[in-house]
DRENLUM-420451 format. One record per residue (C-alpha): residue number from 1; y, x, z. Coordinates in nm, 2 decimals. Example, Ala and Ser with C-alpha at 12.3 -4.5 7.8 and 13.67 -1.06 7.14 Angstrom:
BEGIN
<atom i="1" v="-0.45" u="1.23" w="0.78"/>
<atom i="2" v="-0.11" u="1.37" w="0.71"/>
// end
This chain:
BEGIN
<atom i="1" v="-1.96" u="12.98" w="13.13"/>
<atom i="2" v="-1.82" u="12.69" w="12.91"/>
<atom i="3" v="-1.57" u="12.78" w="12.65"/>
<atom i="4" v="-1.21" u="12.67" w="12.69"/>
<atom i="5" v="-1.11" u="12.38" w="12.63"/>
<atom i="6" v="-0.70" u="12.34" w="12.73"/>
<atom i="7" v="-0.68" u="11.95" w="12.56"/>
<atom i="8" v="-0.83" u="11.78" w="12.90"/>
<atom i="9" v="-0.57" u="12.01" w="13.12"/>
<atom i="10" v="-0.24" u="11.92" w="12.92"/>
<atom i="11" v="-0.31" u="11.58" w="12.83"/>
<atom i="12" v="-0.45" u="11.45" w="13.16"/>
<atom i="13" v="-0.18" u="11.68" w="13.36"/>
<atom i="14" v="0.10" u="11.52" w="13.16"/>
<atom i="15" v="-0.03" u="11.16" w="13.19"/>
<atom i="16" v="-0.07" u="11.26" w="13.60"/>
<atom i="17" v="0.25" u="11.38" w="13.67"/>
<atom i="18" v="0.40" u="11.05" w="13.72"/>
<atom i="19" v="0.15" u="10.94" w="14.00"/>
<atom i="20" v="0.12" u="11.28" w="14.18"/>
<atom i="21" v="0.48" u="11.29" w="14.19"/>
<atom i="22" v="0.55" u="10.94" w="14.33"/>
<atom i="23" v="0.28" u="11.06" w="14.58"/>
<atom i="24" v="0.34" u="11.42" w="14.70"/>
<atom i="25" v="0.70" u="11.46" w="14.55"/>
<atom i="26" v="0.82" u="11.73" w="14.28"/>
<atom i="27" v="0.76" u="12.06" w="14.48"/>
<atom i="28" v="0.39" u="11.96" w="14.57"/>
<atom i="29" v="0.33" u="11.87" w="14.19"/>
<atom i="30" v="0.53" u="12.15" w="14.02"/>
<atom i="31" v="0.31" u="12.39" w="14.22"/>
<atom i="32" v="-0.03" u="12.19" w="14.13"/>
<atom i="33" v="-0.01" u="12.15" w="13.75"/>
<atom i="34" v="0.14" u="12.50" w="13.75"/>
<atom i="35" v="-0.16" u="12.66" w="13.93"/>
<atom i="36" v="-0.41" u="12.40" w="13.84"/>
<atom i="37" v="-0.42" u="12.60" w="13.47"/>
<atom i="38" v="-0.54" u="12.90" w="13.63"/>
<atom i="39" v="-0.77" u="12.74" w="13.85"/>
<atom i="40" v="-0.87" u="12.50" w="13.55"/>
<atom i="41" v="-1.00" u="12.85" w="13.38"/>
<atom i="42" v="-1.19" u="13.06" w="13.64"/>
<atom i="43" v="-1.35" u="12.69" w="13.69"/>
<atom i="44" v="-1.48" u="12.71" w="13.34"/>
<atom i="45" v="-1.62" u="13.07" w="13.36"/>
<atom i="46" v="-1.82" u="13.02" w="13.66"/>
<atom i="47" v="-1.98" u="12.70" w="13.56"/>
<atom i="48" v="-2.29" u="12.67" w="13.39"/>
<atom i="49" v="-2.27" u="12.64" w="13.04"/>
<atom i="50" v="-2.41" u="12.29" w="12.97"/>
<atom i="51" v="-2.36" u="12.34" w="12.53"/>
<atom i="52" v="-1.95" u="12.26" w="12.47"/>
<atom i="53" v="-2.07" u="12.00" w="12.20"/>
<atom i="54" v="-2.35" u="11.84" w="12.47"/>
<atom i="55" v="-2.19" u="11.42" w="12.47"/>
<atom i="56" v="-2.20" u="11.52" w="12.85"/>
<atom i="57" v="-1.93" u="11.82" w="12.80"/>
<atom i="58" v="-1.66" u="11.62" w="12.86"/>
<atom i="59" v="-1.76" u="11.49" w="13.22"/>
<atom i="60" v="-1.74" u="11.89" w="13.31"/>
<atom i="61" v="-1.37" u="11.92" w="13.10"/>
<atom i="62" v="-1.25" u="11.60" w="13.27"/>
<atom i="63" v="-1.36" u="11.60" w="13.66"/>
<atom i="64" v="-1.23" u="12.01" w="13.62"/>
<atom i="65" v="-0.85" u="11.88" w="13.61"/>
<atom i="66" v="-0.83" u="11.67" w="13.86"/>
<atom i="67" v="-1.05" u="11.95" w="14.09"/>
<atom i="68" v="-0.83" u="12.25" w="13.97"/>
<atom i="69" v="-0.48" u="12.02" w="14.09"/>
<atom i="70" v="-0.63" u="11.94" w="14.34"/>
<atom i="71" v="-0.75" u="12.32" w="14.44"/>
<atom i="72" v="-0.40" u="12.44" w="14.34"/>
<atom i="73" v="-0.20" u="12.22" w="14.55"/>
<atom i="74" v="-0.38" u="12.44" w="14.83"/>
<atom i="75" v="-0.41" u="12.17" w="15.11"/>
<atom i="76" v="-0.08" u="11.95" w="15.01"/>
<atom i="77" v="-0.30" u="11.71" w="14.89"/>
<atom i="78" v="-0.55" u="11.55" w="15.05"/>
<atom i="79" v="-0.91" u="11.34" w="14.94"/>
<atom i="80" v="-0.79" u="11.03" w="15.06"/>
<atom i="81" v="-0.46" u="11.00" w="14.86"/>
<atom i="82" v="-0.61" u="11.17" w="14.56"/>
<atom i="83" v="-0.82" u="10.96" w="14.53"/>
<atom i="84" v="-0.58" u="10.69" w="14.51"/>
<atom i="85" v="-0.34" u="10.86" w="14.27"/>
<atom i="86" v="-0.67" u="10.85" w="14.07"/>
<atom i="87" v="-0.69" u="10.49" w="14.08"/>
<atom i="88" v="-0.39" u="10.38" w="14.02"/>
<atom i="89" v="-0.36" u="10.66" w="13.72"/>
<atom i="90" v="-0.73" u="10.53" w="13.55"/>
<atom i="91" v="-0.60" u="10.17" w="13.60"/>
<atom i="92" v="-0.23" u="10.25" w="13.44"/>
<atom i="93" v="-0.14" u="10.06" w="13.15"/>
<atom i="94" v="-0.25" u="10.34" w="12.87"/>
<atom i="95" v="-0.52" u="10.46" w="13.06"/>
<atom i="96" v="-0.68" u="10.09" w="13.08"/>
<atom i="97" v="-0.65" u="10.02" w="12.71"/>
<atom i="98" v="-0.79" u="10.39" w="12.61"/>
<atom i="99" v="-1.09" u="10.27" w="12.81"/>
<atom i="100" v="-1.10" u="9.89" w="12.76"/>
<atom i="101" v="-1.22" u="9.94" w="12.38"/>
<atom i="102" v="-1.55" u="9.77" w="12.47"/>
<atom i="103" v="-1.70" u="9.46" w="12.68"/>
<atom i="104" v="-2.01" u="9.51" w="12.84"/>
<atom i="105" v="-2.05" u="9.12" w="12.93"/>
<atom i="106" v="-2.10" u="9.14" w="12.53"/>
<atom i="107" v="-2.48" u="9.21" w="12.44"/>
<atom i="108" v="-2.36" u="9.42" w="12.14"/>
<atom i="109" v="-2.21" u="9.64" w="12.40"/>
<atom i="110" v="-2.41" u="9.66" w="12.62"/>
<atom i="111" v="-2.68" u="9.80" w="12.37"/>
<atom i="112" v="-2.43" u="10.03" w="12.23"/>
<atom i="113" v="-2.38" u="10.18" w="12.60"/>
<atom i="114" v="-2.74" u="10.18" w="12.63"/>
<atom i="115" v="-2.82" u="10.36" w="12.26"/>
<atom i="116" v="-2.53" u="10.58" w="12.42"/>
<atom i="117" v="-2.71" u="10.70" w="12.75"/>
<atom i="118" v="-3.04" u="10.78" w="12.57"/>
<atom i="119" v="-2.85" u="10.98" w="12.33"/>
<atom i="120" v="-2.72" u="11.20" w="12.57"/>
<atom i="121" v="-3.06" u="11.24" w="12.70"/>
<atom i="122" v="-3.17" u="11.29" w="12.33"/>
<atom i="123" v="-2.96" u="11.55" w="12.29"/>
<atom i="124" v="-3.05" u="11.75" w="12.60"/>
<atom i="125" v="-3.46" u="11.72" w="12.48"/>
<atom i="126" v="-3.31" u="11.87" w="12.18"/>
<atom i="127" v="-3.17" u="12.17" w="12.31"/>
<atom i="128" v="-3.41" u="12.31" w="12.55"/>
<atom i="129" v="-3.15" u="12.62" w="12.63"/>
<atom i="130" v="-2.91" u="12.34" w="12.79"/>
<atom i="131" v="-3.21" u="12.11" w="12.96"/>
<atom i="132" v="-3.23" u="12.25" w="13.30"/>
<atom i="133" v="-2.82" u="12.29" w="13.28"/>
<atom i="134" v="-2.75" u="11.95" w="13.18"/>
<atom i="135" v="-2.73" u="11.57" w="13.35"/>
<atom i="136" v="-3.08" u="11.48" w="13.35"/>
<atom i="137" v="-3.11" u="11.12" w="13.28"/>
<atom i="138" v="-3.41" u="10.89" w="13.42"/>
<atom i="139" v="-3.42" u="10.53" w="13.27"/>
<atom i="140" v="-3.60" u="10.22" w="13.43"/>
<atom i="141" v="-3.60" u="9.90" w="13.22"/>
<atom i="142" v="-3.78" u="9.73" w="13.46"/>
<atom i="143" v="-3.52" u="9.74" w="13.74"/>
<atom i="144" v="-3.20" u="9.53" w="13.53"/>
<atom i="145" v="-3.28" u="9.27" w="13.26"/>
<atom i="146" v="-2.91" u="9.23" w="13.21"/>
<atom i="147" v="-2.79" u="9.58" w="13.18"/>
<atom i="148" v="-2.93" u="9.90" w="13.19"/>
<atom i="149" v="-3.08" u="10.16" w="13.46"/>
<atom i="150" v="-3.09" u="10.48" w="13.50"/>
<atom i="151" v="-3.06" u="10.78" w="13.74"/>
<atom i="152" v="-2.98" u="11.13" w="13.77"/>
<atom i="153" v="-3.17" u="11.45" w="13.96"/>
<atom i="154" v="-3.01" u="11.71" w="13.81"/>
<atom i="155" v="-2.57" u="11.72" w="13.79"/>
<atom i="156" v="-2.37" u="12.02" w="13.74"/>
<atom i="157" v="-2.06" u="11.88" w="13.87"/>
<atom i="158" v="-2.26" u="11.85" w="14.20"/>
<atom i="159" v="-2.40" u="12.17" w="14.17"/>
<atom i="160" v="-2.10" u="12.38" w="14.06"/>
<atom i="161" v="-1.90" u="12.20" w="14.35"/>
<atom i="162" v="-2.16" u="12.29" w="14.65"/>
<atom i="163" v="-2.15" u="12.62" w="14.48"/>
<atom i="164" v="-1.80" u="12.68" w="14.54"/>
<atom i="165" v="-1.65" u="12.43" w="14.79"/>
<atom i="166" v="-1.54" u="12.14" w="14.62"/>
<atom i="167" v="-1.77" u="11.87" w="14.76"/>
<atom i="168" v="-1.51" u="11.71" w="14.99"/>
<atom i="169" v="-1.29" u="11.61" w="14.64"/>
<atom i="170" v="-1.59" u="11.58" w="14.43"/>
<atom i="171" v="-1.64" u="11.20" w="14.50"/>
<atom i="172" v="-1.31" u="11.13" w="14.38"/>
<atom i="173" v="-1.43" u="11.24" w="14.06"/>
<atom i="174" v="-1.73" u="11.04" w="14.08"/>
<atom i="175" v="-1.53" u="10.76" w="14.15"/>
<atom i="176" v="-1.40" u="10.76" w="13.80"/>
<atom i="177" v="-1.76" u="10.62" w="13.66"/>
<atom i="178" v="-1.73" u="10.34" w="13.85"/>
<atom i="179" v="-1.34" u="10.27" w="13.72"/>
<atom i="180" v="-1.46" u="10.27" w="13.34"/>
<atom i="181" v="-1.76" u="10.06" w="13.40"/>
<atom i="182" v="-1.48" u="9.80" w="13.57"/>
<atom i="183" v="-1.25" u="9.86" w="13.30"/>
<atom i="184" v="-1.54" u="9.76" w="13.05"/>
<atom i="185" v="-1.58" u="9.43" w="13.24"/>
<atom i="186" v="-1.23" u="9.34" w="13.24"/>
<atom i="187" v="-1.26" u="9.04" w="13.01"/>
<atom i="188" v="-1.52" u="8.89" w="13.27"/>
<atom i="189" v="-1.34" u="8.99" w="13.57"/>
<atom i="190" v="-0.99" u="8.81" w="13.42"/>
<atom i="191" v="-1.19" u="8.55" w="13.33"/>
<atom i="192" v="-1.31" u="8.46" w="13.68"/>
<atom i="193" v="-0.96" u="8.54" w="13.80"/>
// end
């Protein structure tokens, strides 16, 4: 069980409400964000507890809100067009400069995603309770001399979401990695433009 943590829920359901209405109309996301905080809850308590102050945490507390609107709009809202209303909310104007605050075409950057990554891993070695619960991260520096590489075996959120039927929406959620990363590259991707 992880402890509660409501701040994910309101914040990301209030910036959300904009997108999932112009998507499913007011009925489908009234009923969603209403249910989506019980659902959000009973998520919490039947997932492993990875440690609430693990750098991963937040992954779990994040990908949990968009799972539990999803699950509470029960079948009104489909993977496909979730999955847009994702998109277009990660790439919304506040969204985009929350998660523009660095350039990974920069070197410093890059080494300060890099110092990131293998403190997360650092932090798992340090807390053995949490080790076999936790993202699992397997680094190469052979296989990108411009960036950095690494791979997971272990992920709760794929775990927790075999475990209780939330595979189908899950990728939606994974999705959201490969958002950030394009929002960090914006600089070079305007620049080509």
């Amino acid at each position: 069980m992880m402890k509660y943590k409501g701040t994910y829920l309101r914040l990301f359901s209030l910036m959300l409400k904009k997108y999932l209405k112009e998507q499913y109309g007011l009925e489908v996301t009234r009923k969603a964000l209403k249910g989506s905080k019980a659902v959000y809850r009973t998520m919490l308590e039947k997932v492993d507890d990875i440690g609430s102050d693990n750098p991963m945490a937040k992954n779990i507390y994040m990908c949990f809100v968009f799972l539990a609107i999803w699950d509470a709009a029960d079948g009104a809202i489909d993977v496909e067009s979730f999955g847009t209303v994702i998109k277009r909310f990660m790439k919304s104007p506040m969204v985009s400069k929350i998660m523009s605050g660095s350039d990974l075409n920069r070197l410093e950057d890059m080494q300060k995603a890099k110092d990131k990554f293998h403190a997360m891993q650092a932090w798992a070695d340090a807390h053995p309770q949490y080790k076999d619960k936790t993202w699992d991260f397997n680094f190469d520096e052979t296989k990108h001399k411009d960036g950095s590489y690494y791979h997971f075996t272990r992920c709760p959120l794929e775990k927790f979401a075999r475990e209780n039927g939330y595979l189908e929406v899950l990728p939606v959620c994974c999705e959201i990695d490969y958002l950030l990363t394009e929002a960090s590259m914006a600089c070079f991707i305007e620049i080509i433009h």
